[in-house]
VEXKEGU-305629 format. One record per residue (C-alpha): residue in one letter; x, y, z. Coordinates in steps of 0.05 Angstrom, whole numbers, plus 5000, padded with zeros to 4 digits. Each point is the difference from the previous one (the first is absolute). Last residue first. Example, Ala and Ser with C-alpha at 12.3 -4.5 7.8 and 13.67 -1.06 7.14 Angstrom:
2
+--------+------+-------+------+
| residu | east | north |   up |
+--------+------+-------+------+
|      S | 5273 |  4979 | 5143 |
|      A | 4973 |  4931 | 5013 |
+--------+------+-------+------+
This chain:
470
+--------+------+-------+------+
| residu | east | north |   up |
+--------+------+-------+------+
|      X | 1884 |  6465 | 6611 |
|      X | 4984 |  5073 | 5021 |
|      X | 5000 |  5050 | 4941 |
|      X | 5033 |  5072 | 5029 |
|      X | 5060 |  4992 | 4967 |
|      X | 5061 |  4964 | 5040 |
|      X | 5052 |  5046 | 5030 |
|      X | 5065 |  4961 | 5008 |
|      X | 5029 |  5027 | 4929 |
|      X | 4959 |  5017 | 4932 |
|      X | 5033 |  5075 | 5001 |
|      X | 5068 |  4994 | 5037 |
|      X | 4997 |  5072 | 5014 |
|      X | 4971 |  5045 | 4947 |
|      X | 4920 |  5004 | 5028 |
|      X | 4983 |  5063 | 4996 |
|      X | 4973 |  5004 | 5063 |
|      X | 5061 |  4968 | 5025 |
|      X | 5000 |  5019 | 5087 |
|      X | 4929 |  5017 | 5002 |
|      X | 4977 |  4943 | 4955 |
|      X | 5045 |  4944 | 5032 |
|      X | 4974 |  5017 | 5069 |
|      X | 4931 |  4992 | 4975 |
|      X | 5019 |  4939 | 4956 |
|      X | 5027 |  4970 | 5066 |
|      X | 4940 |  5015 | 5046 |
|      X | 4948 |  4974 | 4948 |
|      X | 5040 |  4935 | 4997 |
|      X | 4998 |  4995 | 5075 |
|      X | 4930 |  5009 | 5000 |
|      X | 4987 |  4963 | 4943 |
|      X | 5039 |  4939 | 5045 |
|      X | 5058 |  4957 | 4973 |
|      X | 5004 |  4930 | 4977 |
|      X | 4964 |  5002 | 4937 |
|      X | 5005 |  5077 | 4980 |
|      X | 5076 |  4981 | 5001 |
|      X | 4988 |  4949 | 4935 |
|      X | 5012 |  5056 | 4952 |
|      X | 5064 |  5033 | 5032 |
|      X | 5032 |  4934 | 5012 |
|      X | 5050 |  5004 | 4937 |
|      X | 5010 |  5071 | 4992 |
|      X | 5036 |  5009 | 5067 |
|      X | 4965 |  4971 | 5060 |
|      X | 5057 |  5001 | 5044 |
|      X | 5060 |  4951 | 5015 |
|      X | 4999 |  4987 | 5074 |
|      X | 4936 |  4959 | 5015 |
|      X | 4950 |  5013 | 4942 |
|      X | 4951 |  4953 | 5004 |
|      X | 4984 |  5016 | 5081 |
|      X | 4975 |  4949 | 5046 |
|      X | 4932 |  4996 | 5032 |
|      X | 4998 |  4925 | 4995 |
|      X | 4946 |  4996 | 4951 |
|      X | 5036 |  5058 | 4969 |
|      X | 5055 |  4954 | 4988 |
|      X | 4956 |  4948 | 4966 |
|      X | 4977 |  5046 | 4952 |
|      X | 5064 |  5024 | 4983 |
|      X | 5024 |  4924 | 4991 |
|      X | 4940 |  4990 | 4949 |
|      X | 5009 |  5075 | 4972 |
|      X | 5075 |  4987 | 4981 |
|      X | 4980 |  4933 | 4971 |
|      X | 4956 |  5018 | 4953 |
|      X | 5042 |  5059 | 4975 |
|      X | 5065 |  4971 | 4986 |
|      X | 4962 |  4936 | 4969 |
|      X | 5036 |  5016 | 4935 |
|      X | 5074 |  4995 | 5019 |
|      X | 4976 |  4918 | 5021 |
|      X | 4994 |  4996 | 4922 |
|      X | 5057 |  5037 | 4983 |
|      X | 5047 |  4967 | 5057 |
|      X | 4974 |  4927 | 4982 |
|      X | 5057 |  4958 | 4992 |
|      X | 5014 |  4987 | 5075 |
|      X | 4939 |  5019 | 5039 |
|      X | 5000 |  5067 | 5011 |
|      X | 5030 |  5036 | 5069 |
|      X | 4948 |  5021 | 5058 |
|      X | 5015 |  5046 | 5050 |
|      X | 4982 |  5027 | 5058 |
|      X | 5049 |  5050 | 5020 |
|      X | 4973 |  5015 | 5074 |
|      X | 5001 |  5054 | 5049 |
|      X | 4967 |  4978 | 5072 |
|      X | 5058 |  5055 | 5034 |
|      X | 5052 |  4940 | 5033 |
|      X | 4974 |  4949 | 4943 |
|      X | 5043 |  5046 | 4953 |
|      X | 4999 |  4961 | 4931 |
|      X | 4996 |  4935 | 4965 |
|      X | 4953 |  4956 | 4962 |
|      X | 5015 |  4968 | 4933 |
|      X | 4939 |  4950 | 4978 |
|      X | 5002 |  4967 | 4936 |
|      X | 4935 |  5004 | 4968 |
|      X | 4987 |  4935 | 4953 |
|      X | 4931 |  5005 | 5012 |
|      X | 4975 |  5069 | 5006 |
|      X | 4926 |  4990 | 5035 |
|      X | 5024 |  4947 | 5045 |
|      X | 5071 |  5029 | 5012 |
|      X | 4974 |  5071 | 5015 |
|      X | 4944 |  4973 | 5049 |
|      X | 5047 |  4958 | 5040 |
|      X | 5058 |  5050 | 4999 |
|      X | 4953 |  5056 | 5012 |
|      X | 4963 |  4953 | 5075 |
|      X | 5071 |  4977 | 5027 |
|      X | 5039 |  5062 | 4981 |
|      X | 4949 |  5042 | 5042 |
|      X | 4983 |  4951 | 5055 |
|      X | 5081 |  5013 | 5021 |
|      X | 4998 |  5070 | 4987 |
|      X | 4937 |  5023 | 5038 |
|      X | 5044 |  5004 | 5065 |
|      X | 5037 |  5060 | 4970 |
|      X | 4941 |  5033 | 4962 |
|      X | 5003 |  5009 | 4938 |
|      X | 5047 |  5017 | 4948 |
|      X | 5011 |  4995 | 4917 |
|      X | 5044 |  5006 | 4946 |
|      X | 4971 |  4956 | 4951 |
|      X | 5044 |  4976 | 4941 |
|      X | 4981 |  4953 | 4938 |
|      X | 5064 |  4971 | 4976 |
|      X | 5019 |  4995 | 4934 |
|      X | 5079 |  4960 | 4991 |
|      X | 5041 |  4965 | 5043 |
|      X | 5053 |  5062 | 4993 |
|      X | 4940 |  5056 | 5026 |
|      X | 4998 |  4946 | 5061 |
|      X | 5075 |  4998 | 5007 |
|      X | 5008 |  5079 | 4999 |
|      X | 4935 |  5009 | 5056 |
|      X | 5040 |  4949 | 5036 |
|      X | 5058 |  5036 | 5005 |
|      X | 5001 |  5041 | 5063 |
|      X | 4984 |  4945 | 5052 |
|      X | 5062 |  4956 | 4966 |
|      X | 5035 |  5058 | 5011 |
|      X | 4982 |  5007 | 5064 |
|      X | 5019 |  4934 | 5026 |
|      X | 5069 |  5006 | 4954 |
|      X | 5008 |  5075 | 5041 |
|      X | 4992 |  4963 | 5069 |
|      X | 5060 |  4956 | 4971 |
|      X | 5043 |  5057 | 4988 |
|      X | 4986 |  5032 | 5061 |
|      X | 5028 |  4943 | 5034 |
|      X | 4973 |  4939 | 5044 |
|      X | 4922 |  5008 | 4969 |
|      X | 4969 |  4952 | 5055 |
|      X | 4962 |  4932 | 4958 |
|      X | 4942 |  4980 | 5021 |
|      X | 4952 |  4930 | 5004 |
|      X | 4939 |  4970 | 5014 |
|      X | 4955 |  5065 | 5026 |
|      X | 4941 |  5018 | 5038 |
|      X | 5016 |  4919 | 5034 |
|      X | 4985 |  5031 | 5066 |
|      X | 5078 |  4973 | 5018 |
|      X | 5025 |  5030 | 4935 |
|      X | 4964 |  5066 | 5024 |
|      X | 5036 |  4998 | 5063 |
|      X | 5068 |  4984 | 4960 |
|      X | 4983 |  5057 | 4962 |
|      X | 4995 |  5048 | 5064 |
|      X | 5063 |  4981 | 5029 |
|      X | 5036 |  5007 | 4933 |
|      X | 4973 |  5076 | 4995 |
|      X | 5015 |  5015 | 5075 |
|      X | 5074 |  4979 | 4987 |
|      X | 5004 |  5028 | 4930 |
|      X | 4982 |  5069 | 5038 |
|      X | 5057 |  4990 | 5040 |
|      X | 4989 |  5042 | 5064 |
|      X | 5017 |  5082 | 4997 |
|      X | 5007 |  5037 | 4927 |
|      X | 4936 |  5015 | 4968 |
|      X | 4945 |  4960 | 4952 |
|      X | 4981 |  4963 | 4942 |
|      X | 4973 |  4934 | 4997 |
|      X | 4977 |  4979 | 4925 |
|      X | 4959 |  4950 | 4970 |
|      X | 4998 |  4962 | 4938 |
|      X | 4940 |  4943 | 5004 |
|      X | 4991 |  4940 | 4971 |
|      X | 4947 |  4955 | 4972 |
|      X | 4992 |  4932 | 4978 |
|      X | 5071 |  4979 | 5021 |
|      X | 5057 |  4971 | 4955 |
|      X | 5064 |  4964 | 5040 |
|      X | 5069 |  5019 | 5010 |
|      X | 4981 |  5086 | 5014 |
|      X | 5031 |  5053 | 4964 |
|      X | 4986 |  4972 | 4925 |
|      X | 5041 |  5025 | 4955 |
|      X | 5006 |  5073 | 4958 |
|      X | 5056 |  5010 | 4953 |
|      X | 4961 |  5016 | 4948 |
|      X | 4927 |  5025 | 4992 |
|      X | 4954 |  4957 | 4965 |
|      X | 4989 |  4925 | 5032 |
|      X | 5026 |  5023 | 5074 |
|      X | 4948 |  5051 | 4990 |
|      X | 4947 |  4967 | 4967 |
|      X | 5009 |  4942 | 5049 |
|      X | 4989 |  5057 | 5064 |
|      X | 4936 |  5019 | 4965 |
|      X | 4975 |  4930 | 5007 |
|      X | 5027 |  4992 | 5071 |
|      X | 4952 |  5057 | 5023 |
|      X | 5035 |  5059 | 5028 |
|      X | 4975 |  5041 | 5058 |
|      X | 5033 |  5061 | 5023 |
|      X | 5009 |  5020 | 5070 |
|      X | 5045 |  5067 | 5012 |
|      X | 5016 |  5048 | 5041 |
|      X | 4990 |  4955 | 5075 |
|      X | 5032 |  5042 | 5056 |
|      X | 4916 |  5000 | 5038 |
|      X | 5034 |  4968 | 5063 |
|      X | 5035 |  4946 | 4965 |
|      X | 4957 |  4951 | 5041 |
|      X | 4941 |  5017 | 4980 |
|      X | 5012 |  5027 | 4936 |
|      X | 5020 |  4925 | 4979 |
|      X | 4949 |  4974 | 5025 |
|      X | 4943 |  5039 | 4975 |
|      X | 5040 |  4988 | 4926 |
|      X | 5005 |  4932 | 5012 |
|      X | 4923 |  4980 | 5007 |
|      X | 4984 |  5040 | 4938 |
|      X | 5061 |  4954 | 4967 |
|      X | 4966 |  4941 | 5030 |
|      X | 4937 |  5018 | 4961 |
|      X | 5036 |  5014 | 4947 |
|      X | 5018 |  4930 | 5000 |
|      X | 5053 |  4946 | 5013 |
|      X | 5061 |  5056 | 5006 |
|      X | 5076 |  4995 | 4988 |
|      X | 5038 |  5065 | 5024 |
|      X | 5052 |  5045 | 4970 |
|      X | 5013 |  5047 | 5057 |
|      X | 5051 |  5061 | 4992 |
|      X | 5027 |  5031 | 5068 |
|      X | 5014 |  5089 | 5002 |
|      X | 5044 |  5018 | 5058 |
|      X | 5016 |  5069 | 5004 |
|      X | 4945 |  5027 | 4969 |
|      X | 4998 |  5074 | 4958 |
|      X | 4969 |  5046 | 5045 |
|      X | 4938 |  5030 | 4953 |
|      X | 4995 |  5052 | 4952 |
|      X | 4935 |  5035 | 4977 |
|      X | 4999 |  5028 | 4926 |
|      X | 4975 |  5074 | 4985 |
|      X | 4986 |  4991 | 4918 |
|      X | 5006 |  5037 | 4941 |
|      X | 4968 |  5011 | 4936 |
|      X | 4938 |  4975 | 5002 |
|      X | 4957 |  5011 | 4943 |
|      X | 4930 |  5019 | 5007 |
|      X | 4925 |  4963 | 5007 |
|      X | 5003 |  4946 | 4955 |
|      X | 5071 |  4990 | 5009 |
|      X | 4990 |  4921 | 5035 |
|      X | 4966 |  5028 | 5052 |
|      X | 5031 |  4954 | 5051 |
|      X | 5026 |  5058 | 5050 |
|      X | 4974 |  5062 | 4968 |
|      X | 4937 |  5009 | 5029 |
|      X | 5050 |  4988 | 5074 |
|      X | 5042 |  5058 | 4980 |
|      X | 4932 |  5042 | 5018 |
|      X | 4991 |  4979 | 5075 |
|      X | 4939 |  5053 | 5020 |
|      X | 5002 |  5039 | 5052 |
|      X | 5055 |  5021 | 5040 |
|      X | 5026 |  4947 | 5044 |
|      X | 5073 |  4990 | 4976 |
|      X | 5041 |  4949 | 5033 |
|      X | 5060 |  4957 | 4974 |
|      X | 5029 |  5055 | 4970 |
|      X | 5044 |  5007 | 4936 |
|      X | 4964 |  5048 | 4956 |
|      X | 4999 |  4998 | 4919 |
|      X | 4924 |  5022 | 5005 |
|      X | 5012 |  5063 | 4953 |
|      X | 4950 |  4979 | 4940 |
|      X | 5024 |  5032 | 4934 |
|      X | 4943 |  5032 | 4954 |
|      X | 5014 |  4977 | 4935 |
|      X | 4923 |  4990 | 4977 |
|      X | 4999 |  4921 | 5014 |
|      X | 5040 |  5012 | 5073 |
|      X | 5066 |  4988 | 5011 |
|      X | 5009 |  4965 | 5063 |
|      X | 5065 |  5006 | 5047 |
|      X | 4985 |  4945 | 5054 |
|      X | 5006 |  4995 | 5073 |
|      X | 5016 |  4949 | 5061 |
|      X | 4989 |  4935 | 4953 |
|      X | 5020 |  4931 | 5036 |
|      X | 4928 |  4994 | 5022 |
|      X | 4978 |  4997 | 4922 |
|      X | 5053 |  4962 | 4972 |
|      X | 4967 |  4937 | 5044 |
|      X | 5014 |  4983 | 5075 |
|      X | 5069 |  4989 | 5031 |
|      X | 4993 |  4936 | 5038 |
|      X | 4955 |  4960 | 4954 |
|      X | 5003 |  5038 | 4941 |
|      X | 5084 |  4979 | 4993 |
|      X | 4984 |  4963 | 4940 |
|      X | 4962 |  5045 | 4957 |
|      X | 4951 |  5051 | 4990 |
|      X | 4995 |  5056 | 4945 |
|      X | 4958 |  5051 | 5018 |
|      X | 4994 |  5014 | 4922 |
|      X | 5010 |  5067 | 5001 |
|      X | 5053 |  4999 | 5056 |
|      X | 5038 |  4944 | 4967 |
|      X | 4998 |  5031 | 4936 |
|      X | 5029 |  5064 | 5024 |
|      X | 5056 |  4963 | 5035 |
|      X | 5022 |  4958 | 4929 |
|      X | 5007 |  4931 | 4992 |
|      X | 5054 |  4972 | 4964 |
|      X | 5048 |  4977 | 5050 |
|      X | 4941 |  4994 | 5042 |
|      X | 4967 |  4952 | 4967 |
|      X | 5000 |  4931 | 5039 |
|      X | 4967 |  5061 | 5058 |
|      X | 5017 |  5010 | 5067 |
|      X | 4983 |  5069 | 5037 |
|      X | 5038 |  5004 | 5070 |
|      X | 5040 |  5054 | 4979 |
|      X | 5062 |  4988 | 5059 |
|      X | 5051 |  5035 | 5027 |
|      X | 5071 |  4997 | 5012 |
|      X | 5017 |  5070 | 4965 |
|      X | 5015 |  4971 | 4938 |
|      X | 4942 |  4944 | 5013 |
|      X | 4947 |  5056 | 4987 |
|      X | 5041 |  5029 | 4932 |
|      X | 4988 |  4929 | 4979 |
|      X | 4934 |  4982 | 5019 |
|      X | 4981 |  5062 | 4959 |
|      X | 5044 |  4986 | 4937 |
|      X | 4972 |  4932 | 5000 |
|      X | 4923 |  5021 | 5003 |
|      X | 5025 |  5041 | 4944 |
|      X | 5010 |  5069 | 4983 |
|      X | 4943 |  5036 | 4956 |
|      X | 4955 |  5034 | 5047 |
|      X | 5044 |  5040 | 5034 |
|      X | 5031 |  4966 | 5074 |
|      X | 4994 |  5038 | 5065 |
|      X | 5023 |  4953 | 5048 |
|      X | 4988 |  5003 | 5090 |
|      X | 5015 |  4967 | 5057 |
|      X | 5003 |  5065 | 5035 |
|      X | 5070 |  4998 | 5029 |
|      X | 5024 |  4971 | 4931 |
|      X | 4972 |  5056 | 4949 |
|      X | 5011 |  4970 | 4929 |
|      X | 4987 |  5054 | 4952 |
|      X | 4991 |  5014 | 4919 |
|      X | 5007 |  4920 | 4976 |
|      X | 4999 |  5019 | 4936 |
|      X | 4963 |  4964 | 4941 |
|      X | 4969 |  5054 | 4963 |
|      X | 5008 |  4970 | 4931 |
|      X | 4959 |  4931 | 5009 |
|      X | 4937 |  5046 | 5008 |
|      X | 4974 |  4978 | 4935 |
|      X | 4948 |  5044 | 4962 |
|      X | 4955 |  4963 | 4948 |
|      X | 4954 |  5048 | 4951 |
|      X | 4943 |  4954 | 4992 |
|      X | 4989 |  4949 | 4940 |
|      X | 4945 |  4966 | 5022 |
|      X | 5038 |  4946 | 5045 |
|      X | 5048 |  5047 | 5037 |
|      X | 5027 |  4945 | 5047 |
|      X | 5017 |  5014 | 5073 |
|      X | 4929 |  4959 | 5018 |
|      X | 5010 |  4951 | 4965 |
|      X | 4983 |  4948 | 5059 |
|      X | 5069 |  4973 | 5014 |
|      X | 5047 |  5059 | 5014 |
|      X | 5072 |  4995 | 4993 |
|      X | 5009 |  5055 | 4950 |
|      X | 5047 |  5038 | 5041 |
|      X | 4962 |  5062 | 5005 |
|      X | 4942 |  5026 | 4959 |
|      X | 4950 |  5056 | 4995 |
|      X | 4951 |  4998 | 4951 |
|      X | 4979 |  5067 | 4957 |
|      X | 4935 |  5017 | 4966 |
|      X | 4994 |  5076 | 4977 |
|      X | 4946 |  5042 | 5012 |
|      X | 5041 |  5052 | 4968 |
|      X | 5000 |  5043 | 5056 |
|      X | 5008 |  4943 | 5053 |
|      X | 5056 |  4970 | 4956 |
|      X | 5033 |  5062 | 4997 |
|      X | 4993 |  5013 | 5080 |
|      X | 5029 |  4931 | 5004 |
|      X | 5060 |  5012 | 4961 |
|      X | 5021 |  5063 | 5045 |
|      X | 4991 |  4955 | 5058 |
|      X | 5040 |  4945 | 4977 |
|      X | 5051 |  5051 | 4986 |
|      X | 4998 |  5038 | 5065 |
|      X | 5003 |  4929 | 5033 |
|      X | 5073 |  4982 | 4974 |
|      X | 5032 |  4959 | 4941 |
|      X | 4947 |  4996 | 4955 |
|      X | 4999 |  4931 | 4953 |
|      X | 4939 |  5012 | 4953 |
|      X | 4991 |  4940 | 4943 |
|      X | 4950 |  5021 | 4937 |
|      X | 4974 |  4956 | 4956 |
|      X | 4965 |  4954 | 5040 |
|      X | 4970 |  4937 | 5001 |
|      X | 4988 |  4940 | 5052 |
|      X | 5000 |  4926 | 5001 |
|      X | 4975 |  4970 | 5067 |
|      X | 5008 |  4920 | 5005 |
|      X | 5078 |  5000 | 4992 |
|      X | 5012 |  4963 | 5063 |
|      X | 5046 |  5070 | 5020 |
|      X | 4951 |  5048 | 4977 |
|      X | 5011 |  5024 | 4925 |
|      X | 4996 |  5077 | 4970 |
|      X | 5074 |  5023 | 5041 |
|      X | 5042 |  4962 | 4965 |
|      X | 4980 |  5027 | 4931 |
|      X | 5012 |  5071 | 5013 |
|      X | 5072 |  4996 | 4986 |
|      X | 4993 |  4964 | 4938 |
|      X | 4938 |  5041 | 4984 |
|      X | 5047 |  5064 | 4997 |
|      X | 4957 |  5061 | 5024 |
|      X | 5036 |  5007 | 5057 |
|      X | 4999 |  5050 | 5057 |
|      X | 5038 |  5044 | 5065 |
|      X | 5076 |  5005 | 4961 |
|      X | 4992 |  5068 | 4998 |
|      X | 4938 |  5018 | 5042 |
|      X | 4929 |  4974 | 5014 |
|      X | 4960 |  5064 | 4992 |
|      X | 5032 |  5009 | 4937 |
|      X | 4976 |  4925 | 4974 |
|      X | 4929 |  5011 | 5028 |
|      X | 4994 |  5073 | 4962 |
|      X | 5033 |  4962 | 4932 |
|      X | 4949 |  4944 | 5010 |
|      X | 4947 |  5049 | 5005 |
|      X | 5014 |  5040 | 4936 |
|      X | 5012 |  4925 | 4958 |
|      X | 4935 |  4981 | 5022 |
+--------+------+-------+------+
């Protein structure tokens, strides 16, 4: 062990490791602290010749090694678990090209979602991508885990933001698909394996970014709601008659807005008087008629269809940012209430309503005490469905994880939906996948898994279920 380690550590560089447990310590625990890792050996390259170089040693060696970025992710799936090698990206962080006539970033695997929308608003564009994390988050993480976000409605997931990737493959070999067109017809899409992977099947490195023309007008909605089904009802009306300019639509329930104004300070109320449900939305678009004009007109239609009781026009950028915030932090007040059981779920658009009237019925009858904490991006059928413990009981309610996951899984694929929505399969879905997904589709994915890993030392234990079907 103490040969290998010294290859690794060479192939990393000066400065490119850490055996110190301090310093390793961070990186063995997912943010809500339900995946704890191990690892005694940290690699930090700086550049793709070195991750390469330590790749073809793991290959050799038959070596396990998991990738990692920020540390943001929410299924354990950047966590080395069994005591793998664990290589961070977090050092090659560079933005290496913004190209403004093609609406185009090249960003290395390790620079945040920040640094990206950044170097994009320098030259007066925009990265669409929205995450609560992305002053954390890291580029390559985003692309492995397709990660999703608020802005899904207009802009689409990571995955049609991504132009090209720089892969390295599980034996070293380097992938060349770091290409910045928006058309290329010849045969088979290969960055796309990559896209949501979650490092079982190489490491991405860098990434081909599309830009977009950052808005000139830009109008923040908070809006009171009766129902979800009103909120469905909304969000048709609202693209209607914005013409198709609506980014965002994200439904709150009023419970999860008390845990915010209860937990995270110096956030109040926007609106005078409490509503069931609410929604966030936002109108984007270009320079010509007043875009708050054509918003206003088209709330006080829905006012007048009674889709919504009240709403409150962000009048600064400041107070669009409190909206957000408040958006932003409720994963932070829920963790500060105490356990809560998380589900990050979709289905279809028109299904959500019946949805969160047929789980929160069943969930509450056969988990009494349940406290109910939906939220999440209405606009794309992506839901946090959430339940918090009943106050007093976070180790006992901590203990029906399991039952309850597969209850409101179940339920989901009755509607068709997905139980993993934007934050993977990681390590902890991988077992209960055979449930929900086909053995042909499973057979497809451990075949593509095989030729790419045969060896098996990416993420081993990640996203690919064994072969047992649930």
């Amino acid at each position: 062990m103490t040969e290998l380690f010294d290859r690794l550590k060479a192939a990393a560089g000066p400065n490119g490791f850490s055996e110190d447990s301090r310093e390793i310590a961070p990186h063995l625990e997912e943010w809500r602290g339900r995946a704890h890792g191990k690892s005694a050996l940290l690699l930090k390259p700086q550049n793709t010749e070195q991750v390469s170089a330590i790749l073809a040693i793991c290959h050799q060696t038959q070596t396990h090694v998991v990738p990692q970025g920020g540390n943001t992710g929410l299924v354990g799936g950047q966590i080395p678990l069994h005591g793998e090698v664990l290589l961070s990206l977090t050092r090659m962080n560079r933005i290496r090209e913004v190209d403004t006539r093609g609406m185009t970033l090249i960003a290395e695997a390790g620079a945040t979602l920040k640094q990206a929308q950044d170097a994009a608003a320098v030259e007066d564009l925009l990265f669409p991508l929205s995450l609560g994390s992305e002053g954390s988050c890291t580029i390559g993480g985003n692309v492995s885990t397709n990660a999703g976000g608020n802005h899904v409605l207009r802009y689409g997931m990571t995955r049609a933001l991504v132009l090209g990737l720089e892969v390295v493959l599980a034996d070293g070999r380097v992938l060349p698909m770091l290409r910045s067109l928006h058309k290329d017809n010849t045969g088979y899409d290969l960055k796309q394996l990559f896209i949501g992977a979650e490092g079982t099947l190489g490491i991405v490195t860098a990434a081909s970014l599309r830009l977009f023309a950052r808005p000139a007008q830009m109008v923040t909605v908070f809006t009171a709601v009766p129902s979800p089904a009103a909120a469905l009802t909304l969000l048709g009306h609202m693209q209607a008659k914005t013409g198709g300019l609506l980014s965002s639509f994200e439904l709150v329930s009023r419970p999860t807005l008390d845990l915010v104004l209860k937990h995270i300070p110096n956030t109040r109320d926007p609106l005078a008087k409490p509503s069931p449900w609410y929604v966030l939305m936002e109108v984007s678009g270009g320079a010509g008629a007043s875009l708050e004009t054509l918003t206003q007109s088209a709330l006080e239609e829905a006012m007048a269809r009674q889709l919504a009781s009240d709403a409150v026009v962000a009048q600064s950028e400041a107070q669009a940012r409190a909206f957000w915030h408040m958006r932003e932090t409720i994963s932070e007040a829920e963790k500060r209430e105490g356990v809560s059981i998380k589900h990050d779920i979709s289905v279809p658009v028109s299904s959500i309503p019946r949805f969160i009237e047929e789980a929160t019925a069943m969930v509450v009858k056969k988990f009494p005490g349940a406290r109910p904490v939906c939220f999440g991006h209405m606009g794309d059928g992506n839901l946090h469905f959430n339940f918090n413990a009943p106050p007093g009981k976070d180790a006992e309610f901590s203990a029906l994880w399991d039952e309850m996951q597969l209850t409101v899984h179940d339920i989901v694929h009755h509607y068709a939906g997905s139980i993993s929505a934007e934050h993977g399969i990681g390590e902890m879905k991988r077992e209960v996948l055979p449930r929900y997904k086909s053995s042909e589709e499973l057979d497809v994915m451990r075949a593509i898994k095989h030729a790419l890993d045969p060896k098996n030392i990416l993420n081993p234990g990640k996203t690919i279920p064994a072969v047992r079907r649930l």
